[in-house]
N, C-alpha and C positions, 0 to 999 in steps of 0.2 A: 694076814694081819688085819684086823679089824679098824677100821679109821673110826668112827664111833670113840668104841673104846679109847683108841687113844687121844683123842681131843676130850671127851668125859674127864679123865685125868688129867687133863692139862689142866682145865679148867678148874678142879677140884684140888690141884695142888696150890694154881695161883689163888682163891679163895681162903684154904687153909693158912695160907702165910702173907694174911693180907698186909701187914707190917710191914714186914720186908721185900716184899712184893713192891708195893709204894718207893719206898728206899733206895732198892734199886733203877725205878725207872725216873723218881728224881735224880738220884746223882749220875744215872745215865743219861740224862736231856742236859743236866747243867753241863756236862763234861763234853758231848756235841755240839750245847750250844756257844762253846770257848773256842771249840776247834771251829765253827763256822763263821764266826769270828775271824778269827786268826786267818782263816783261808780268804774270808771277803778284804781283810787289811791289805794285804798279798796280791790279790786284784787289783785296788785300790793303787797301791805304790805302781804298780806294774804301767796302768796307765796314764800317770801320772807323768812318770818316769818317760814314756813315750812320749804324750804330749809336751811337757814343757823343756825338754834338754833341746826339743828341734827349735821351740823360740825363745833361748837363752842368750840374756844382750849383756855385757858389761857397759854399765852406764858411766862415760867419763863426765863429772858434774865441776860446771864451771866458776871461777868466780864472779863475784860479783858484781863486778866494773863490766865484764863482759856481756852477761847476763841482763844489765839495763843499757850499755851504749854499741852491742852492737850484735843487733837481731840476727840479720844477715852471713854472719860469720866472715866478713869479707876485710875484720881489718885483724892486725898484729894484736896476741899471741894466737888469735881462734883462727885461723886462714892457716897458719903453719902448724897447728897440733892438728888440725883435720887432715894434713897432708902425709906429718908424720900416724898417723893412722892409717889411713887410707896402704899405705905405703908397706906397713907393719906383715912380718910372713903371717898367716893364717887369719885375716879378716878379711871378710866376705864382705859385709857392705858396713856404710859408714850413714851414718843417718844426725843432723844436726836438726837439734831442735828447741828453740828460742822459747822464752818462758809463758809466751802468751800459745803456743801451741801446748807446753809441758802444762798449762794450766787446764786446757781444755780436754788435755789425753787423761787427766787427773780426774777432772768431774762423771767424766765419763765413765772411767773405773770406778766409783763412789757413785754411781747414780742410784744405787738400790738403797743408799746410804745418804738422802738429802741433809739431814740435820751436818751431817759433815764434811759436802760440799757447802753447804754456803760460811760455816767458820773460815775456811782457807781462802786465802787473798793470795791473788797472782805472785806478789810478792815475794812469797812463800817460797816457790818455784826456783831452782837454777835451770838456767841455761844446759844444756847436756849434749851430749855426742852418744850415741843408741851404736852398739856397735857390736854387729853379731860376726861370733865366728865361725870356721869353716868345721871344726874340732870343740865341743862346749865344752869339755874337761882340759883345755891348754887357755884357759881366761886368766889363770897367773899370769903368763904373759905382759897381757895388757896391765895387767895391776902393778907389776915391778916396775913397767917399764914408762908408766906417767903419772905414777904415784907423786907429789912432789916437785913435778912441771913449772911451768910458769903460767899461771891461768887457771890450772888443775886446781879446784877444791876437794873432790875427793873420787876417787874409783869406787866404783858400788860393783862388787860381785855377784851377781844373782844366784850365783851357785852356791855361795855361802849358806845364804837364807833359806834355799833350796836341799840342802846337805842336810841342815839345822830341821826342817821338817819332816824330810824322810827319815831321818835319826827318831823323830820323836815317833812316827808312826810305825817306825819296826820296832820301836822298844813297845809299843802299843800292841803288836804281831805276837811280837817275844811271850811276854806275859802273860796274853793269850792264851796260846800253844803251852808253856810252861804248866798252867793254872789246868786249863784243856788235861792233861799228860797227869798231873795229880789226881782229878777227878777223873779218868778212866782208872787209875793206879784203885781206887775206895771202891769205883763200881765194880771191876773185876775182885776183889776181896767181897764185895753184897754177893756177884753173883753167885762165887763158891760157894760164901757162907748158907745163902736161900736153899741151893740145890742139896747140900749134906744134910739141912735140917728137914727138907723135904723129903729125900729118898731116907732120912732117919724116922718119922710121923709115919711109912708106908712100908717099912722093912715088913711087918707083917703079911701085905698084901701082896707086896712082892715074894717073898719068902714063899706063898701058896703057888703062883703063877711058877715061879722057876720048877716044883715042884711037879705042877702038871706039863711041864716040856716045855714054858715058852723060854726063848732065846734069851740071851742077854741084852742085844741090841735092841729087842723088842722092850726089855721092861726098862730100857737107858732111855728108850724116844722119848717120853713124856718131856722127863727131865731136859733136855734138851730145847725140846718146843716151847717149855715155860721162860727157858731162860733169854731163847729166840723174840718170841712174843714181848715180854716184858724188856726188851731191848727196842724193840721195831715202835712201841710206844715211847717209849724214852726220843727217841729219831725225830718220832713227829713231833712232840713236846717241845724239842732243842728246836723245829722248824717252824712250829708259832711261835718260840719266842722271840726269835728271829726277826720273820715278819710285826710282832709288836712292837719290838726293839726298829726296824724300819720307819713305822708310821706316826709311832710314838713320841720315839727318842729325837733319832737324826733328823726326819723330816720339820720337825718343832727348832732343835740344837742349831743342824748346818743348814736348812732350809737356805738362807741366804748368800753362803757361800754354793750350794748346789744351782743357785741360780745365776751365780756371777761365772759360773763352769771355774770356779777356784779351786774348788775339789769337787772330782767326778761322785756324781751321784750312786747310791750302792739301789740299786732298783730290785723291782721283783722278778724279773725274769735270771740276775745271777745267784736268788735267793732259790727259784726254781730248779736251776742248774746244779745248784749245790746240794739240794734236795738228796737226792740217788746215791750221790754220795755218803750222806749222813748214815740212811738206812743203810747203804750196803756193810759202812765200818759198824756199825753199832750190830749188824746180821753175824758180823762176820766174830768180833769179841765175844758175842754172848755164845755162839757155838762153841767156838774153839777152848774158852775159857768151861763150858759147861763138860765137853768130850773132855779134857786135863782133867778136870775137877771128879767125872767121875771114875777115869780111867785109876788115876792115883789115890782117894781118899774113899772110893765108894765103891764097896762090892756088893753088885745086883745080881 
């Protein structure tokens, strides 16, 4: 077999159908660049989900009266909810914290955010009990059980708010992956369609070659390598868009929550990682869909 030869024809096929050529390696970048997506969101939750389940506190928040007469926690109702906590099956530790401490753990969280540390006035602030447990998915607990108290202003679930974000960023994942799965659905129909109208523009010159004895498999490889090719570009396309979509978008968008480590950063090294991946599925569709396509619809 001649390697010449059949890179010559690869080349001359993707040129011949420059249209759909194009076609295919756009909605083959757009349809990687969803699923890489989809896979960095997935990431994303993952460590997320590691780092904050381990510092998940159920915040009992106090009233008022307490909050300004008694820092310490050392008189009647806050002395005896700290004890009924303390006491509680599965809390690990118990943490009280007076409003002029809740004020300063506040500014500190908002530091990247001055204009909205100096609006808030201690004031602002209740009094709280910080109280992590041993199990972060049994915080009902605490919430049923001093919801209502004497002194309790309110139970603050952090898991709620926690649920409530990871809901929004798998539905973020979902639609991804969903949109990803449509857009490979359109490039596998380009890729067919490019390769019947390619090996149809060449039936002639194949037509001569089977004649003088070459293989089937021989006059199948172009069509294969075009569809290969015109995939491996589409790969890399979805993996600039990617990295634009990094430096552009997020770094501009979340810059400030990637700096408060609120949400972890999607960096260039798990854009790198993801890389190999991209090509290897976009190697692997434009083959297997190109061997179907010609096996079934195209006789060489």
């Amino acid at each position: 077999m001649r390697t010449s030869f059949v890179f010559s024809e690869v080349v001359t096929g993707l040129r011949r159908n420059v249209t759909m050529t194009i076609a295919m390696i756009l909605t083959t970048a757009i349809s990687l660049f969803l699923l890489g997506v989809g896979l960095l969101v997935v990431n994303m939750v993952g460590k997320m989900q590691d780092d904050y389940l381990g510092k998940l506190e159920v915040a009992v928040m106090l009233t008022n009266d307490i909050s300004v007469n008694d820092k310490d926690c050392t008189q009647q109702p806050c002395s005896s909810l700290r004890s009924q906590l303390e006491t509680t099956s599965g809390v690990e530790t118990v943490v009280y914290e007076n409003r002029d401490k809740g004020f300063e753990r506040f500014k500190k969280v908002f530091e990247s955010q001055p204009e909205l540390a100096k609006l808030a006035r201690p004031e602002a602030i209740p009094a709280m009990f910080r109280v992590k447990l041993e199990d972060a998915e049994r915080s009902d607990v605490i919430v049923q059980a001093f919801t209502g108290k004497a002194g309790v202003k309110k139970v603050d679930d952090q898991r709620e708010d926690l649920d409530r974000l990871f809901g929004f960023l798998n539905g973020v994942r979902d639609a991804a992956l969903a949109l990803a799965l449509l857009q490979a659905f359109a490039a596998l129909m380009l890729i067919s369609n490019t390769i019947q109208v390619s090996a149809f523009t060449r039936r002639t010159e194949v037509g001569i070659m089977r004649l003088v004895g070459a293989t089937r498999w021989y006059t199948q490889l172009p069509f294969l390598i075009e569809a290969v090719v015109a995939g491996v570009i589409g790969a890399v396309a979805s993996i600039g868009l990617l990295v634009v979509t990094k430096l552009f978008l997020l770094n501009r968008v979340l810059g400030e929550l990637f700096q408060a480590n609120i949400i972890p950063e999607v960096s260039m090294v798990e854009i790198l990682f993801l890389s190999p991946i991209l090509v290897g599925v976009a190697i692997a569709i434009s083959a297997l869909t190109g061997y179907v396509t010609l096996r079934l619809y195209v006789r060489l």
